[in-house]
Z-matrix of the N, CA and C atoms (Angstrom, degrees):
N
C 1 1.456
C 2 1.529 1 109.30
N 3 1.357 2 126.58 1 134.12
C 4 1.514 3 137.67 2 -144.25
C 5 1.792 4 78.62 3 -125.89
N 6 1.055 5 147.19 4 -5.06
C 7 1.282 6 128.33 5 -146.33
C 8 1.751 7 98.90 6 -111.53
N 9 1.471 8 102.95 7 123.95
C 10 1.669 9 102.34 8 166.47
C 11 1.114 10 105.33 9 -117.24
N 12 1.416 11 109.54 10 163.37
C 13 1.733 12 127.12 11 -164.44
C 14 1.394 13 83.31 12 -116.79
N 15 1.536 14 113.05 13 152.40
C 16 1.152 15 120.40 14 -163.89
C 17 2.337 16 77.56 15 -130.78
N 18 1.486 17 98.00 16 144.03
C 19 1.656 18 92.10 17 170.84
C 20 1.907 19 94.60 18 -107.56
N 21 0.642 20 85.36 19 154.03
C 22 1.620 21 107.24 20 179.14
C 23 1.856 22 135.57 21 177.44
N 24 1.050 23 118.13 22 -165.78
C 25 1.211 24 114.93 23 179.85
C 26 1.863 25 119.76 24 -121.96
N 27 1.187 26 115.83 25 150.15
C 28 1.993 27 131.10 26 177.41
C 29 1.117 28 77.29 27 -87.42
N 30 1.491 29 118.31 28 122.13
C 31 1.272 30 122.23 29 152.53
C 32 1.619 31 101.58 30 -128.42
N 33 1.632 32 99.38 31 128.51
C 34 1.538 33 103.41 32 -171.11
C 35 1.474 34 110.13 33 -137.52
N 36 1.837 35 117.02 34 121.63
C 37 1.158 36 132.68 35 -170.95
C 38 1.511 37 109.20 36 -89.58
N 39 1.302 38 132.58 37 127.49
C 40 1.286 39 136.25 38 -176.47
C 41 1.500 40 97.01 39 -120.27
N 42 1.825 41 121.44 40 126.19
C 43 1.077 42 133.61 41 166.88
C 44 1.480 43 100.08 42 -144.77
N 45 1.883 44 119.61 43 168.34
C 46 1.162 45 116.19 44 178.80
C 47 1.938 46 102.20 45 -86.86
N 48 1.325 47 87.50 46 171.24
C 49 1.665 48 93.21 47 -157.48
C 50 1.640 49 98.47 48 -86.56
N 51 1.431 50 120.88 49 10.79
C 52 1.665 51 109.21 50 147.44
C 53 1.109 52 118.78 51 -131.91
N 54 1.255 53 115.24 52 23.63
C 55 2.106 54 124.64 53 161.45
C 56 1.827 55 94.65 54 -54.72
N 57 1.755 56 96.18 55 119.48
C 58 1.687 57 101.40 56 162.03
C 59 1.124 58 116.63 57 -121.12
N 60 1.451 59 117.78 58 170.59
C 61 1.187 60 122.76 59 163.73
C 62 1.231 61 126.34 60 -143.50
N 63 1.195 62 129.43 61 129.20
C 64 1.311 63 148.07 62 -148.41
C 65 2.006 64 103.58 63 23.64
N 66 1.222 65 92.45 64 92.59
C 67 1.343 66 118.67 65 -177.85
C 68 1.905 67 113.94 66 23.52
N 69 1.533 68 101.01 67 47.99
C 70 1.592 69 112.62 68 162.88
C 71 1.224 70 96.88 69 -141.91
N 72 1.661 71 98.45 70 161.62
C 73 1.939 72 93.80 71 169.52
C 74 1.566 73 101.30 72 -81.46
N 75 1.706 74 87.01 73 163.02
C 76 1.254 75 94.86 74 -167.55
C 77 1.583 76 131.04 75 -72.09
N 78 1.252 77 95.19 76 -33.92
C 79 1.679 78 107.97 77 168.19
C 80 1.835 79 112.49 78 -56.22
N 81 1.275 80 104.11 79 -55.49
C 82 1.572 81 107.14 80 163.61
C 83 1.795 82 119.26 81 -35.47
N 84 1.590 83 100.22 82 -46.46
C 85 1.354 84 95.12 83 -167.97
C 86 1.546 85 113.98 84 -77.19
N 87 1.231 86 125.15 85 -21.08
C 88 1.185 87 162.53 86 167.24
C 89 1.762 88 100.06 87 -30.02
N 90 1.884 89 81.19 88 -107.79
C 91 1.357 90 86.56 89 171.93
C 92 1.339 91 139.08 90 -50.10
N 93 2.071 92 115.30 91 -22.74
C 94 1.628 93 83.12 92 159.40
C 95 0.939 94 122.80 93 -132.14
N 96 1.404 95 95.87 94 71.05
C 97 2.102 96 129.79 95 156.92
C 98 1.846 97 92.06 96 -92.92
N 99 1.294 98 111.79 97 -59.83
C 100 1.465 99 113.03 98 176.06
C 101 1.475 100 130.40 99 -34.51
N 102 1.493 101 103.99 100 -46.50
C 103 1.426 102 119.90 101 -154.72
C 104 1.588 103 84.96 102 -86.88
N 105 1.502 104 111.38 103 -27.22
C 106 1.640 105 103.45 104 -157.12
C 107 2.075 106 93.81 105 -91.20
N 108 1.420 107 111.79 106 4.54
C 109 1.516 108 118.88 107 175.56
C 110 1.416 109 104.06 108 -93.83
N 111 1.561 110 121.96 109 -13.28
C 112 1.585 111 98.63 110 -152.76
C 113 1.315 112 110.11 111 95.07
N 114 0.999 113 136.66 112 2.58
C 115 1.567 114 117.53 113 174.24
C 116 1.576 115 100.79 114 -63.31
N 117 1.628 116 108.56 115 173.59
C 118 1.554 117 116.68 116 -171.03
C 119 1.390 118 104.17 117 -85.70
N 120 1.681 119 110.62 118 -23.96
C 121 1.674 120 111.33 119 -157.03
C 122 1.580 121 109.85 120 148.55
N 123 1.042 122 97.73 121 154.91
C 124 1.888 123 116.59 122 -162.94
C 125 1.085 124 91.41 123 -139.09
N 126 1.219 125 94.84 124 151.87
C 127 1.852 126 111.92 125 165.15
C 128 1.775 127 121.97 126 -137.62
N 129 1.222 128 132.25 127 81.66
C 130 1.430 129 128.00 128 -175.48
C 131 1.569 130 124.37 129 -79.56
N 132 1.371 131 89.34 130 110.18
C 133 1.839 132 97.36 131 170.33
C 134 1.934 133 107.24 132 -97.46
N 135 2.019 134 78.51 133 156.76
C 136 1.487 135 89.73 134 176.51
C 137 1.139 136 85.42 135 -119.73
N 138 1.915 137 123.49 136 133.84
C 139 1.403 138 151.05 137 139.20
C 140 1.567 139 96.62 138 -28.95
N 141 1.843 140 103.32 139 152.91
C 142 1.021 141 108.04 140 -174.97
C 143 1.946 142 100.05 141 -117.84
N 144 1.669 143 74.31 142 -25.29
C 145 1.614 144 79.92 143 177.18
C 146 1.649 145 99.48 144 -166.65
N 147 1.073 146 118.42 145 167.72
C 148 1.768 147 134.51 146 177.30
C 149 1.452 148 120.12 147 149.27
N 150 0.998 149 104.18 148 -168.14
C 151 1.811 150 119.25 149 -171.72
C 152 1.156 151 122.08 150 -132.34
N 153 1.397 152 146.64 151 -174.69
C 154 1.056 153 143.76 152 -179.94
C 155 1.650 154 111.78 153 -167.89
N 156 1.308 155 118.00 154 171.11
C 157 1.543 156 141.03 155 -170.58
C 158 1.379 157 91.35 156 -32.41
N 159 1.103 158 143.58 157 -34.10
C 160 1.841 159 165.49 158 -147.77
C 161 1.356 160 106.43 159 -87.45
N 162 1.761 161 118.05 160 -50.66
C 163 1.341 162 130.53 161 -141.43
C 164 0.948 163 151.08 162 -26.10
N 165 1.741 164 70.07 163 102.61
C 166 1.750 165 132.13 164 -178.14
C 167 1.720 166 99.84 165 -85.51
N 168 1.304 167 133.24 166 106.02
C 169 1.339 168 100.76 167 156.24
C 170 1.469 169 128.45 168 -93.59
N 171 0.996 170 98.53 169 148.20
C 172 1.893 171 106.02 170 -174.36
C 173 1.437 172 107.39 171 -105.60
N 174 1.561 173 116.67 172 142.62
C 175 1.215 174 108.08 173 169.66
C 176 1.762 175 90.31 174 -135.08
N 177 1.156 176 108.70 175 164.54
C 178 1.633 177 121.11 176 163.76
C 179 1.142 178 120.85 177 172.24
N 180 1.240 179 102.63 178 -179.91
C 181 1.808 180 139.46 179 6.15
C 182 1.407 181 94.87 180 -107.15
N 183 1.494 182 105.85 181 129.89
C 184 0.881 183 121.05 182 -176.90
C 185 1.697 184 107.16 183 -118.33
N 186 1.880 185 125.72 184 149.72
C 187 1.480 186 130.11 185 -160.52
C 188 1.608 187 86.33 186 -47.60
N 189 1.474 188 106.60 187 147.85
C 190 1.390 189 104.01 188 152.84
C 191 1.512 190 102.72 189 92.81
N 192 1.262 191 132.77 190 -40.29
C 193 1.444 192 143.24 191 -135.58
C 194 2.002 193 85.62 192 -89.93
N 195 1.366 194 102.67 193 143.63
C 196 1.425 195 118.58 194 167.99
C 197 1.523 196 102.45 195 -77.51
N 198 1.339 197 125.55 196 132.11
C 199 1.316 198 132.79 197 -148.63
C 200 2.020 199 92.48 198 -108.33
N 201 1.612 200 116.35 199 165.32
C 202 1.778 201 92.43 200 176.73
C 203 1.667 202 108.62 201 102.41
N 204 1.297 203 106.15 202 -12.03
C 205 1.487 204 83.27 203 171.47
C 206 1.690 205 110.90 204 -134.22
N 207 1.299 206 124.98 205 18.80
C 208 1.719 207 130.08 206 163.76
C 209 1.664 208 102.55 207 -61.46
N 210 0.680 209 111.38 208 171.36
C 211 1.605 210 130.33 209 179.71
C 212 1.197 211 113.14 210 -119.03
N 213 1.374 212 106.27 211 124.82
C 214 1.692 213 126.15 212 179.51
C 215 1.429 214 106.29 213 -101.51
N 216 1.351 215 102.20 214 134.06
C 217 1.644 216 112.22 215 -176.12
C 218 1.488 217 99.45 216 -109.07
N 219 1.371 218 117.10 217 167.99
C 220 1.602 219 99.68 218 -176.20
C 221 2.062 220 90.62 219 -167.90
N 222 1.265 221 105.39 220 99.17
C 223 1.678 222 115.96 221 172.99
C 224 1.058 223 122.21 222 -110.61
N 225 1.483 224 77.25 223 144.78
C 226 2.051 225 100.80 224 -177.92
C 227 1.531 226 110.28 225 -122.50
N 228 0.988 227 114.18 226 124.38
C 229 1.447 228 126.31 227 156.55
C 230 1.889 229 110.24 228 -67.36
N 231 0.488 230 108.95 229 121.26
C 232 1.260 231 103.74 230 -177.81
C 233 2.092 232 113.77 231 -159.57
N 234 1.559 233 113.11 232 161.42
C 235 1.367 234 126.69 233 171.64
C 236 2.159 235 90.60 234 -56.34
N 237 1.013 236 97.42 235 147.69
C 238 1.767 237 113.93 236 156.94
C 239 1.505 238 97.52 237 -55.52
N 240 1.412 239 136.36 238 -72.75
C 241 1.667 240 131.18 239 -178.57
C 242 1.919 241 92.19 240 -26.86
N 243 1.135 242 84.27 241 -73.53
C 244 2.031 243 91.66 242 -159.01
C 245 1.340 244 106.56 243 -33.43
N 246 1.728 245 125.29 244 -46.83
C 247 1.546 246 132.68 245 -160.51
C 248 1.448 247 91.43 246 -63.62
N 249 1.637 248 113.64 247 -58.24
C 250 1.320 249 105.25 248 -163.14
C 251 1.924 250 120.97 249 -58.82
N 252 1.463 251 90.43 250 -39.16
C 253 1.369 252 86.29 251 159.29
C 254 1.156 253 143.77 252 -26.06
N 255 1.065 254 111.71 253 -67.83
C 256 1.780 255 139.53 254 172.07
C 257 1.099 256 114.61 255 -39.99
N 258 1.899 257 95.47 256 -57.90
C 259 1.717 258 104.32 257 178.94
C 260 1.739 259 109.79 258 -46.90
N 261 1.099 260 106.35 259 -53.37
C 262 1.433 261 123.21 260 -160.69
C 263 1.544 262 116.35 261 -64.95
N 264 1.416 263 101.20 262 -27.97
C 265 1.938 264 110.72 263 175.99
C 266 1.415 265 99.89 264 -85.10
N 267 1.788 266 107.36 265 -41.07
C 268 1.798 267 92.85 266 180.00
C 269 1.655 268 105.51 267 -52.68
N 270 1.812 269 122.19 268 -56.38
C 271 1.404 270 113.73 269 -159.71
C 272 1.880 271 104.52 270 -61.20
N 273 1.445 272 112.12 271 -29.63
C 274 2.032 273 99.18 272 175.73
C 275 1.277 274 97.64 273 -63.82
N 276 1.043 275 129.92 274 -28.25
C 277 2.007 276 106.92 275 -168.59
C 278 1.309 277 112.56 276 -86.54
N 279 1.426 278 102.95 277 -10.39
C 280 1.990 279 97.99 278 176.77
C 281 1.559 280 88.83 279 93.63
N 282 1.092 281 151.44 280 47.83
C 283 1.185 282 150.56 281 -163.84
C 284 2.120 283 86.51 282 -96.55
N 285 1.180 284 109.48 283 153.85
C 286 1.439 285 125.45 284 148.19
C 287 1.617 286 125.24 285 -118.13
N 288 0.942 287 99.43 286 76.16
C 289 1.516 288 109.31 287 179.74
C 290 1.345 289 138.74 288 -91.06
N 291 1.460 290 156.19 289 113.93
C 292 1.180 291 139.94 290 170.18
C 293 1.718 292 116.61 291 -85.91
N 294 1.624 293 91.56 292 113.78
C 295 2.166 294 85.45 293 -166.13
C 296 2.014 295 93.85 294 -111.82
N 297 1.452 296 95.14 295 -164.53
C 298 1.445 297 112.91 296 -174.69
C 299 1.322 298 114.28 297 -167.21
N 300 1.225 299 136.90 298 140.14
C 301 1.396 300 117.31 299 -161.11
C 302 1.927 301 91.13 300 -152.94
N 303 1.013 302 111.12 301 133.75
C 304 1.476 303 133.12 302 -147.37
C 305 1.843 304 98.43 303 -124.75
N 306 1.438 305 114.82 304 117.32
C 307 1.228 306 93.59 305 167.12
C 308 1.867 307 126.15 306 -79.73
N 309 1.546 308 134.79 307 147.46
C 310 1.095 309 115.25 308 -139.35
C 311 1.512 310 116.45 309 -163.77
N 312 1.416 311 116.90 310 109.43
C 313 1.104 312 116.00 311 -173.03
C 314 1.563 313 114.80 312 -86.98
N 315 1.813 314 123.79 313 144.50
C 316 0.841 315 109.40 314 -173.57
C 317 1.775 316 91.50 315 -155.59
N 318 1.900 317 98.55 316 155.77
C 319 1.435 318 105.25 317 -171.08
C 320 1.556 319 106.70 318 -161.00
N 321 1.545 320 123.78 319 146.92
C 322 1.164 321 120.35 320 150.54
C 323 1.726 322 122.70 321 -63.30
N 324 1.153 323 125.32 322 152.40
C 325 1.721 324 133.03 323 146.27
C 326 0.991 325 107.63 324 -107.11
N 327 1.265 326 118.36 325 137.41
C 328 1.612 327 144.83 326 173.46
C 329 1.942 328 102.35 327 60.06
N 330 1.314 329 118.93 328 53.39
C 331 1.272 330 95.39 329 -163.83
C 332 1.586 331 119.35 330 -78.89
N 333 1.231 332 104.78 331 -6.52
C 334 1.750 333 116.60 332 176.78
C 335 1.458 334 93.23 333 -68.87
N 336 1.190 335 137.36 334 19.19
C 337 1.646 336 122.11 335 -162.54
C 338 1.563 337 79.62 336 -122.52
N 339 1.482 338 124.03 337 139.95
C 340 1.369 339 145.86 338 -178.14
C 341 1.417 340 122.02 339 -123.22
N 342 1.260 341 133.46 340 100.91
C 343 1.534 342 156.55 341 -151.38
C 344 1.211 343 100.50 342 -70.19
């Protein structure tokens, strides 16, 4: 068996899907601050529907509907070093973020195998 488990943490950033920052969206700017650290990989979802601290529920996009306010989720598998990282560049940029951080095992299968 070739397969190692890596321990680490889900660390998952929730912003709305047109929060920017310095004239990019924000999830964009995000992830490639990450990619440009070495992270392993991100993954960004768009909500289809939910609520928040507010509760407001949102659903979309619906005909007609003002587009900009679903919620984008955005996860990293990542080492504990890496999560905290992240945390720590979002709080220097002035970031407003709602995150969550999961402790978290993670591993390839068959990774000598090439797609």
């Amino acid at each position: 068996m070739d397969e190692q488990k890596i321990s680490g943490t889900l660390l998952r950033l929730y912003m709305h899907e047109n929060d920017q920052h310095e004239g990019r969206l924000l999830w964009d700017t995000i992830m490639r601050h990450a990619n440009k650290e070495g992270i392993s990989g991100c993954s960004v979802f768009k909500a289809i529907a939910g609520f928040g601290s507010h509760h407001s529920i949102h659903k979309g996009p619906m005909p007609f509907e003002l587009h900009g306010v679903q919620t984008v989720r955005m996860d990293f598998l990542v080492t504990d070093a890496e999560s905290i990282q992240l945390i720590d560049w979002s709080r220097r940029q002035g970031l407003r973020l709602f995150y969550t951080t999961t402790p978290a095992g993670f591993g390839t299968i068959n990774a000598q195998e090439v797609a």
